[in-house]
VMD Tcl script that draws the C-alpha trace (Angstrom):
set ca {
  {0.00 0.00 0.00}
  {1.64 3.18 -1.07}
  {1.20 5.88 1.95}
  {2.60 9.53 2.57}
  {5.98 9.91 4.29}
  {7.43 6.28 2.56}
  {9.04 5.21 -0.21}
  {7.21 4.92 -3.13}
  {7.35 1.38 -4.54}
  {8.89 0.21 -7.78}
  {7.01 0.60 -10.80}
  {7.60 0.92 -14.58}
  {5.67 3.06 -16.79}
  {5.34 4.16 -20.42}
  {6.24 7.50 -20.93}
  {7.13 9.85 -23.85}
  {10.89 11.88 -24.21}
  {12.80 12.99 -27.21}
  {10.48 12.22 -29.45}
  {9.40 8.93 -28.83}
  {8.16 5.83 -26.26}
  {9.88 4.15 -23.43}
  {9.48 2.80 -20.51}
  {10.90 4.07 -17.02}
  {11.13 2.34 -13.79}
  {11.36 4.36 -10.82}
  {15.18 2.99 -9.94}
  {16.62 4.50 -12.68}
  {16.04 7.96 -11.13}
  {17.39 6.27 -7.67}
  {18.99 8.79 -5.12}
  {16.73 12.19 -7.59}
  {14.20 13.95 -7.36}
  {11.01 12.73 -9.40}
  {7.36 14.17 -10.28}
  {5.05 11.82 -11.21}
  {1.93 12.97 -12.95}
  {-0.99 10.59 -13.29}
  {-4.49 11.59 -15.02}
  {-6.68 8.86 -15.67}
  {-8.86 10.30 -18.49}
  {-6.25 10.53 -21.35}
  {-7.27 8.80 -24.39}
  {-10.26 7.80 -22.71}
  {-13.68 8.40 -23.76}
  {-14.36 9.46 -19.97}
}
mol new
graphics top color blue
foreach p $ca { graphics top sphere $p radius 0.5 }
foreach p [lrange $ca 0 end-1] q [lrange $ca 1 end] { graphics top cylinder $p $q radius 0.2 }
display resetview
C-alpha cells in the first residue's frame, strides 16, 4: 500500500521523451528527485 511519508514502490511506466516511447522504472532515477503525474482520463472516452 503506497502511503505519505514512505518510499514509493517500484514501478515501470510508459512514458514519452525525445520524441518517442519508453518505458521508465522508478530505480533508474534512484537517489533524484522525481514528479510523477498521473491523469486517468487521457485517451479515454471518460
Amino acid at each position: 500500500m503506497v502511503q505519505v511519508g514512505k518510499p514509493a514502490p517500484e514501478f515501470t511506466a510508459a512514458g514519452f521523451h525525445n520524441g518517442k516511447f519508453a518505458n521508465f522504472s522508478l530505480s533508474e532515477f534512484k537517489g533524484k528527485w522525481v514528479l510523477v503525474c498521473f491523469y486517468p482520463g487521457d485517451f479515454t472516452f471518460v
